[in-house]
N, C-alpha and C positions, 0 to 999 in steps of 0.2 A: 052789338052783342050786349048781352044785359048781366051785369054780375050780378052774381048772384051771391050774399053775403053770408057764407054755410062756415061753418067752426069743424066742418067732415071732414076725414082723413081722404075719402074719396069722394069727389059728385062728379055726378054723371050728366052732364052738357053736350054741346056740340061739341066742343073743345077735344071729348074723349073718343067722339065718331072722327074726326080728322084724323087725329093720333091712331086710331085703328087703321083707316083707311092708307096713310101714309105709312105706316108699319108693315100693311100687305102690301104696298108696293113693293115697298123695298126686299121684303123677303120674295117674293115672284123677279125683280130682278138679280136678287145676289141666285137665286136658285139661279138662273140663268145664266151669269153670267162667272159665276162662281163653283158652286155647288156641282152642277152638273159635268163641269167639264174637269174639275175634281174626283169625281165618283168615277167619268171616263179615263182615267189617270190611273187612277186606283185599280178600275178592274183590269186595263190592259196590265198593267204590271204586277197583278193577281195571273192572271191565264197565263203571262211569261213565268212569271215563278213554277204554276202546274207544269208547265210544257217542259221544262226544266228537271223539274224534280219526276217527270215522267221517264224522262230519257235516262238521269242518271238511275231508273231504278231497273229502266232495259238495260242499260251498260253492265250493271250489277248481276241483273240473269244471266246476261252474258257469258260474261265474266265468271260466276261459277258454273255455266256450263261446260265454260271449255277448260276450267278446273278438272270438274271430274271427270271431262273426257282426256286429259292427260294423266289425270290419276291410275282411269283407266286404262290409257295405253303402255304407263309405268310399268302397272299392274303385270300385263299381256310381257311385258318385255324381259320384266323381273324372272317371269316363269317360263319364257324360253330361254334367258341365257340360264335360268337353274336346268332345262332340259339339255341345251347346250353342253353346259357344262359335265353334265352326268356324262353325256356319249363321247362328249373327249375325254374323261375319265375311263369309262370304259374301253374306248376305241384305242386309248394310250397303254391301259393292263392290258389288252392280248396282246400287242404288237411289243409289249415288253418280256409279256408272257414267249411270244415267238423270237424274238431275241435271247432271252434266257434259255430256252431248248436246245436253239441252235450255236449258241455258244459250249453249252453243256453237251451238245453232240461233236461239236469239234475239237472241243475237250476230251472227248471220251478217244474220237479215232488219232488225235494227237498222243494221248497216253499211250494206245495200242501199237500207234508207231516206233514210237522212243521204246517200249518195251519189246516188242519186235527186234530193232536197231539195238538194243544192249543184251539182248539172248543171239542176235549173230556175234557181238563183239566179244559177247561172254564166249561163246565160242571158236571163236577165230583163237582168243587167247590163252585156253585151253588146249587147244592143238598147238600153238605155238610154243605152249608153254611143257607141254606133254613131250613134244617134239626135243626141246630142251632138254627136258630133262632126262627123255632119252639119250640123247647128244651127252649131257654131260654124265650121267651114270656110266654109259661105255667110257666117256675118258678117265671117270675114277676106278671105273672095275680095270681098264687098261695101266692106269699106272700102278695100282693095287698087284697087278701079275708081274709087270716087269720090276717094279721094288721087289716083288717076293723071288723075281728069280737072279737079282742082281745080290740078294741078299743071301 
């Protein structure tokens, strides 16, 4: 090899096609032995990540679907016990309503009885009392005659 006696920052020799030549080795094998199975690293745990973030965004459809389907069936539930509710309100006023009649009719033939029952009694004690007082009218008009004829 010839030196060559240059004051350059760079010259260009064999020296600089070696240094090439070894420098592409070396990057063909770090590519190789490095590089590549780096990038195969990276992208499986790229595609696990998508696979991943795929499922949690099914979970997530999901997940608000059977939301609104229970929103839905809340919904649906909400408004039969509010129909529910009306017909046992309803169903509970006439059978109140038929309770109240028929209290108020048994009311009624109870009154009629009792007043029935105190126009005999009123009765009874009018005759009894009539009777009396026939009874005792003759014993005052009788002692009223024998005073007047002892007198």
């Amino acid at each position: 090899m010839h030196i060559i006696s240059n004051i350059a920052l760079i010259s260009i020799n064999e020296t600089l096609i070696v240094i090439l030549v070894s420098f592409l080795i070396f990057m063909f094998i770090m590519n190789r032995i490095m590089f590549r199975p780096l990038n195969e690293v990276m992208q499986a745990r790229e595609d696990y990540l998508d696979k991943i973030q795929n499922q949690i965004d099914s979970v997530q459809k999901e997940t608000l679907q059977i939301k609104n389907q229970l929103d839905d069936i809340e919904l649906a539930d909400r408004k039969e016990i509010h129909s529910l509710r009306k017909e046992l309100k309803d169903g509970v006023k006439v059978e109140v309503d038929k309770v109240y009649l028929a209290t108020k009719e048994d009311i009624s033939q109870l009154k009629n009885k009792v007043e029935v029952e105190i126009e005999s009694k009123i009765t009874e004690a009018r005759n009894f009392l009539g009777k009396e007082a026939e009874i005792l009218s003759l014993s005052i008009v009788d002692k009223i005659l024998s005073w007047r004829q002892v007198s």
